[in-house]
C-alpha positions in Angstrom: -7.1 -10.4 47.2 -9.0 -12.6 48.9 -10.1 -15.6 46.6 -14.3 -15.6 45.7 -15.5 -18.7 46.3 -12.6 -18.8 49.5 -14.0 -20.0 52.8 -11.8 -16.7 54.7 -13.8 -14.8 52.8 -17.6 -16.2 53.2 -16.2 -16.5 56.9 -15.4 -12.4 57.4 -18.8 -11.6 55.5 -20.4 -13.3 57.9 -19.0 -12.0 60.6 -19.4 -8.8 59.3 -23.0 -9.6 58.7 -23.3 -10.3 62.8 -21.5 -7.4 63.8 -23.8 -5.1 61.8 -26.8 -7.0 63.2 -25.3 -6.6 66.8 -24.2 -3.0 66.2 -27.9 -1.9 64.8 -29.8 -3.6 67.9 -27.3 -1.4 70.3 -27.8 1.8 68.3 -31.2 1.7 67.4 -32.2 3.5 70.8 -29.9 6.1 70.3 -31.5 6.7 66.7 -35.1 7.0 67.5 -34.9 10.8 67.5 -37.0 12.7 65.0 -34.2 14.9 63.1 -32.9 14.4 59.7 -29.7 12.6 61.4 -31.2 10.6 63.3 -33.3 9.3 60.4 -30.0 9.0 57.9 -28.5 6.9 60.9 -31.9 4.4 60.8 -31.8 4.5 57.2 -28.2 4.0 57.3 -28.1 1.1 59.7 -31.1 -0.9 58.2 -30.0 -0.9 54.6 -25.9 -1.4 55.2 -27.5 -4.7 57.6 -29.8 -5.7 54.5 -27.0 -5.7 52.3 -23.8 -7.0 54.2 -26.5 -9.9 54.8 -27.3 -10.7 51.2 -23.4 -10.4 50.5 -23.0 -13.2 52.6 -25.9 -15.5 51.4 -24.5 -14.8 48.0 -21.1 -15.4 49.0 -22.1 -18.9 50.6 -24.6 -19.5 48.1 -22.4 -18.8 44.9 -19.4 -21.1 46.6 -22.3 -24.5 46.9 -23.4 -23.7 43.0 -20.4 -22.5 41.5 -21.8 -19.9 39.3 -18.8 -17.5 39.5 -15.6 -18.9 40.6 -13.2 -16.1 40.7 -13.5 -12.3 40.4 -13.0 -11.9 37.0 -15.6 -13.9 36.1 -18.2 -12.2 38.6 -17.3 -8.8 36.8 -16.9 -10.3 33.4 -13.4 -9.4 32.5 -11.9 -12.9 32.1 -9.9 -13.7 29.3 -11.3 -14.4 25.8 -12.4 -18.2 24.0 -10.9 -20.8 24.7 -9.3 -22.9 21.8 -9.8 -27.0 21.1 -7.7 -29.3 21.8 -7.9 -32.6 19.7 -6.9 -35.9 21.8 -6.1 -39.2 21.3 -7.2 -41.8 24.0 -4.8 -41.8 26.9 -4.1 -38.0 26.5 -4.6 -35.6 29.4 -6.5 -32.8 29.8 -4.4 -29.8 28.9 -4.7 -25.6 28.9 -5.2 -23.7 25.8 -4.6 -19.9 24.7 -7.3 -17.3 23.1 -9.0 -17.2 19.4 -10.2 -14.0 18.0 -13.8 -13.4 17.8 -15.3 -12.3 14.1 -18.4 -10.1 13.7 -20.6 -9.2 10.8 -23.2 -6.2 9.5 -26.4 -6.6 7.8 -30.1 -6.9 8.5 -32.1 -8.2 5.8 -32.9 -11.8 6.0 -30.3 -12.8 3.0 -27.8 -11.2 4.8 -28.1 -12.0 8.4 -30.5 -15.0 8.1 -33.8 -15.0 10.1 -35.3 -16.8 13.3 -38.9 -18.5 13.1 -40.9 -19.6 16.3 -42.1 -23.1 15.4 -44.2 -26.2 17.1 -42.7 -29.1 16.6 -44.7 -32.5 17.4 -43.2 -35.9 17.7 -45.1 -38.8 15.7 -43.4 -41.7 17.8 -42.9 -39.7 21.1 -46.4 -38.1 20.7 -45.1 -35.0 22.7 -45.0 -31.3 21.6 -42.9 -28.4 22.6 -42.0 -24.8 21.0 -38.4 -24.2 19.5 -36.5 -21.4 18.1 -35.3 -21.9 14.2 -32.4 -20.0 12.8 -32.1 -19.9 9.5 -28.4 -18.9 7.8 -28.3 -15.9 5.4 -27.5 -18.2 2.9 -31.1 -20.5 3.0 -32.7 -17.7 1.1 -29.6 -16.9 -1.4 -30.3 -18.1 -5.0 -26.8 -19.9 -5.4 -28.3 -21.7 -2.1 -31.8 -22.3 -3.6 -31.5 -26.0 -4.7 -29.3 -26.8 -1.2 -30.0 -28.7 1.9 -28.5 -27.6 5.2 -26.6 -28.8 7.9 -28.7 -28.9 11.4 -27.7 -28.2 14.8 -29.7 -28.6 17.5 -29.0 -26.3 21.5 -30.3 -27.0 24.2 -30.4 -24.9 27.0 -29.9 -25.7 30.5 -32.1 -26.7 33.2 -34.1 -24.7 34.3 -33.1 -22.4 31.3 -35.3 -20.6 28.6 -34.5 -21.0 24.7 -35.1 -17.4 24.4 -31.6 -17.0 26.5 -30.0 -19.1 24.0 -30.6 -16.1 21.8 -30.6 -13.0 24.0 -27.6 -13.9 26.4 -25.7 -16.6 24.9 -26.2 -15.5 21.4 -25.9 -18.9 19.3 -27.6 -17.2 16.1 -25.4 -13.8 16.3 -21.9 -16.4 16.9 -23.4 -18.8 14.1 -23.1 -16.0 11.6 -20.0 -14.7 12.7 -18.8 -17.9 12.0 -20.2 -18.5 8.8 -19.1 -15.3 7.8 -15.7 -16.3 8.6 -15.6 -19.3 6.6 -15.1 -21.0 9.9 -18.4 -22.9 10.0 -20.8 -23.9 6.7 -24.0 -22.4 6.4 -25.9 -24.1 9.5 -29.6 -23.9 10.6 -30.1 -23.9 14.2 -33.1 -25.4 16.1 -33.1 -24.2 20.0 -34.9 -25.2 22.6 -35.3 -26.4 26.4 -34.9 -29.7 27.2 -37.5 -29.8 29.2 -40.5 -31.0 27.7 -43.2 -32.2 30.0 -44.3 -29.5 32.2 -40.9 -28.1 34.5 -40.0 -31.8 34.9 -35.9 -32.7 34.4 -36.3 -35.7 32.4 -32.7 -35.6 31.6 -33.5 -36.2 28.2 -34.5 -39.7 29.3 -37.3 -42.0 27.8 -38.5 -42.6 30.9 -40.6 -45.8 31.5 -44.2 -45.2 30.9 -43.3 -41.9 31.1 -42.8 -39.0 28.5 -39.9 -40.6 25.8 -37.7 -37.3 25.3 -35.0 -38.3 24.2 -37.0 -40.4 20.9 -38.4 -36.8 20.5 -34.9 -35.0 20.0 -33.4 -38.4 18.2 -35.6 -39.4 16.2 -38.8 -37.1 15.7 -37.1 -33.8 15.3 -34.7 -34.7 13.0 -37.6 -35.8 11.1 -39.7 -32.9 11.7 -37.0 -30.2 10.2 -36.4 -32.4 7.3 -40.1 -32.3 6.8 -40.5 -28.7 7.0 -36.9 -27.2 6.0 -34.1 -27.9 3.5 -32.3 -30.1 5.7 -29.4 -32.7 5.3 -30.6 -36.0 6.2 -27.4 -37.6 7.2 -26.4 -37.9 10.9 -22.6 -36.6 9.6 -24.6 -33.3 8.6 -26.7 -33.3 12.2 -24.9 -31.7 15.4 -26.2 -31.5 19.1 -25.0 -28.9 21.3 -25.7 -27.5 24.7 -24.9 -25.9 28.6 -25.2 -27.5 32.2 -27.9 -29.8 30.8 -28.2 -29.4 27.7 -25.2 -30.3 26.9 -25.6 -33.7 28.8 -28.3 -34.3 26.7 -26.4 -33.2 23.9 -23.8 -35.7 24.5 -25.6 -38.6 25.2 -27.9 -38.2 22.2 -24.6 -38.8 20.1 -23.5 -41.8 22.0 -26.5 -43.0 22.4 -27.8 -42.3 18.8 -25.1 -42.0 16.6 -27.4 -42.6 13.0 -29.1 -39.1 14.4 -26.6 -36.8 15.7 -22.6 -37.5 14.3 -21.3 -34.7 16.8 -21.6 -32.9 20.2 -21.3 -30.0 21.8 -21.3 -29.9 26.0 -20.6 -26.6 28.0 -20.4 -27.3 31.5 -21.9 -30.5 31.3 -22.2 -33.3 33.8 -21.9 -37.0 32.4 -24.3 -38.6 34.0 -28.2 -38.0 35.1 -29.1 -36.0 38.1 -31.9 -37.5 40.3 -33.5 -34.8 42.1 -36.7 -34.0 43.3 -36.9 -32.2 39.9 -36.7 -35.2 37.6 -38.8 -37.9 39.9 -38.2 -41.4 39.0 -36.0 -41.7 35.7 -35.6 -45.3 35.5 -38.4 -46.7 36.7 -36.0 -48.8 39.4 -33.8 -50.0 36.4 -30.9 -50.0 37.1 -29.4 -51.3 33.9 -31.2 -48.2 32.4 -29.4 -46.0 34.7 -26.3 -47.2 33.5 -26.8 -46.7 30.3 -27.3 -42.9 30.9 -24.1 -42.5 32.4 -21.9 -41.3 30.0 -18.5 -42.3 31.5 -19.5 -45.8 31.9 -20.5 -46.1 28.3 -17.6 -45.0 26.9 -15.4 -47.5 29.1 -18.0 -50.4 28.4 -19.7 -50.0 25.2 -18.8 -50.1 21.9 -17.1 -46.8 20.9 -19.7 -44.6 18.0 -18.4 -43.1 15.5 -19.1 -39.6 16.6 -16.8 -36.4 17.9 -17.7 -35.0 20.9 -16.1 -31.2 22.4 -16.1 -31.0 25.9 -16.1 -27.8 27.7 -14.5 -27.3 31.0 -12.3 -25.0 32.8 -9.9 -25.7 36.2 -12.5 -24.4 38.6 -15.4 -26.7 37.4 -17.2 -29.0 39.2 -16.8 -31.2 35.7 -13.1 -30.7 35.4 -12.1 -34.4 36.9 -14.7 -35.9 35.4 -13.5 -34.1 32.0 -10.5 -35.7 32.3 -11.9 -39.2 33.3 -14.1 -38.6 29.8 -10.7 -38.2 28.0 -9.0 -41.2 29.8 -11.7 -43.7 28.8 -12.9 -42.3 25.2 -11.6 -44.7 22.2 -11.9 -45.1 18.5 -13.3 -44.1 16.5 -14.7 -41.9 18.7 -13.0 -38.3 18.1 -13.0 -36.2 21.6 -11.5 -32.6 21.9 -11.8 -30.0 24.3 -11.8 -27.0 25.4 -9.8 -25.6 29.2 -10.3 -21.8 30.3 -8.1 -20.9 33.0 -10.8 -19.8 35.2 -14.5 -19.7 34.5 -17.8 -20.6 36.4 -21.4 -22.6 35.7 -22.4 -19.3 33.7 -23.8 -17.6 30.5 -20.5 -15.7 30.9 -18.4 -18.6 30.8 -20.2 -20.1 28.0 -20.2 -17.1 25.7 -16.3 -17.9 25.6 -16.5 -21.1 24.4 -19.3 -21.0 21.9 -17.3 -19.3 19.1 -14.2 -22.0 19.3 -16.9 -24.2 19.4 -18.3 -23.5 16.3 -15.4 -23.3 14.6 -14.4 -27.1 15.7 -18.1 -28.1 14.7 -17.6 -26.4 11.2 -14.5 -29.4 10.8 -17.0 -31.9 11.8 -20.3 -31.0 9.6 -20.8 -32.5 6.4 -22.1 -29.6 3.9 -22.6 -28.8 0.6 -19.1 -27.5 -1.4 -18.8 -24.2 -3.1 -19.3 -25.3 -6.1 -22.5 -27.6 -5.7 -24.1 -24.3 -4.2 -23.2 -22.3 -7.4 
């Protein structure tokens, strides 16, 4: 079978594309009759142009962006999670088999946990943007009463929603399946964009004179859910997570920040900042500022944090050599792992394999409250 994101392919479709463009124009005489098969032939010819023309826009189109990048993944019948891979510096990116996926039952709030929509504003960043709070079953248990909680925070992608983070990728209905499992501690989840001015990409940037993001998510939020919710204050306790940008941001909050956030998540992530027509001027010409946001550079030329980072990739990812140049250049006590799917694309599909490994590495990262303190 021909491969998806092949150029033989893309080249045929549009071929195909012409011919059916050429064949319409030299029938279309012969199809101007008034019966019922002359019709189905108009109908017939107009629509199967229309679509063998989308097909290869899609085709060509899907190949540039990489959101599906084999056939499996288009249908959604690739393989299960991924499972993590622990380095040391020097290692090399390596392949890794499937984990089983737990589920749970219940509904009420004790058993299941609920979600609050919540404003959060920033007293040193002075900006303000919605976010999505899950709260574990186990935040409105008795034993749990007198108990502060670890915090994780997801951030979607760019130009992502964070109601996707709940509908499509399903970070509240994994969490739980993970608590349930004993893989992860009771964990409240704060999820949101990363965009917070307007649809402007800051990158998670404090831009010069501009809006300072990334104080908001370091430094304000943390202090926000503290303020309103049972909440762990130590950075050990405090995970960022993410996809595409989010989990750039994610990332860089932890290097960058490491007395706020003492792990990362990245699906899919790039490692440094895009500069796009979308994000304008991120460094107000600095380029010593740039630098600093590039992720791979820091961890070559900066003193290493004490953080763990997971890095998501798979082989048909635009970030799989940079993956690798992340693993070559991390060093302690910074902890890196991974996670390699055989094939997999810049996708909610993609990412929904990863997340429940994920959680399970983040559950041997969080610092939480034993058993018998929450008794």
């Amino acid at each position: 079978m021909l491969a998806l994101t092949g150029t033989p392919l893309q080249i045929i479709t549009c071929l195909l594309a012409v011919l059916a463009f050429a064949a319409t124009m030299w029938l279309w005489p012969r199809l101007a009759g008034k019966g019922w098969k002359a019709l189905l032939g108009r109908l017939g010819a107009f629509f199967g142009t229309q679509v063998l023309v989308l097909v290869a826009m899609g085709l060509v189109a899907n190949s540039y962006f990489g959101f599906y990048t084999s056939w499996t993944d288009l249908l959604g019948t690739a393989g299960g999670p991924g499972t993590v891979v622990d380095h040391k510096p020097g290692d090399a990116l390596s392949v890794t088999g499937e984990q089983k996926v737990y589920s749970s039952q219940g509904s009420a709030q004790d058993r299941s946990g609920l979600i609050q929509k919540v404003r959060l504003t920033g007293g040193q960043s002075g900006l303000t943007s919605d976010a999505y709070v899950y709260l574990p079953p186990q935040y409105f248990q008795p034993a749990y009463a007198a108990q502060r909680f670890p915090m994780a925070l997801v951030l979607s992608g760019y130009p992502g929603s964070a109601e996707k983070l709940i509908s499509l990728m399903q970070w509240p209905t994994s969490t739980l399946n993970a608590i349930d499992a004993k893989q992860l501690p009771p964990t409240v989840l704060v999820m949101m964009r990363p965009t917070l001015v307007g649809n402007r990409d800051t990158e998670c940037v404090d831009v010069p004179h501009g809006p300072q993001v990334e104080t908001f998510f370091t430094d304000d939020l943390p202090k926000a859910m503290a303020t309103g919710y049972r909440i762990l204050p130590d950075a050990a306790a405090h995970a960022a997570m993410g996809d595409s940008t989010g989990g750039y941001c994610a990332l860089k909050f932890a290097l960058r920040k490491p007395g706020s956030y003492g792990s990362a998540i990245a699906l899919s992530a790039d490692y440094t900042a895009a500069e796009d027509p979308t994000t304008g001027d991120l460094f107000g010409g600095s380029a010593q500022l740039k630098q600093e946001n590039d992720l791979l550079w820091r961890l070559r030329n900066t003193p290493a944090a004490p953080v763990s980072l997971l890095l998501a990739t798979s082989f048909n990812e635009d970030n799989y050599k940079p993956t690798q140049q992340m693993i070559g250049a991390f060093k302690a006590p910074t902890k890196l792992s991974t996670i390699t799917l055989d094939s997999g694309g810049h996708n909610f599909h993609t990412w929904s394999r990863e997340i429940p490994p994920a959680l399970a590495w983040l559950g041997k990262q969080l610092s939480a409250p034993s058993a018998a303190q929450a008794s």
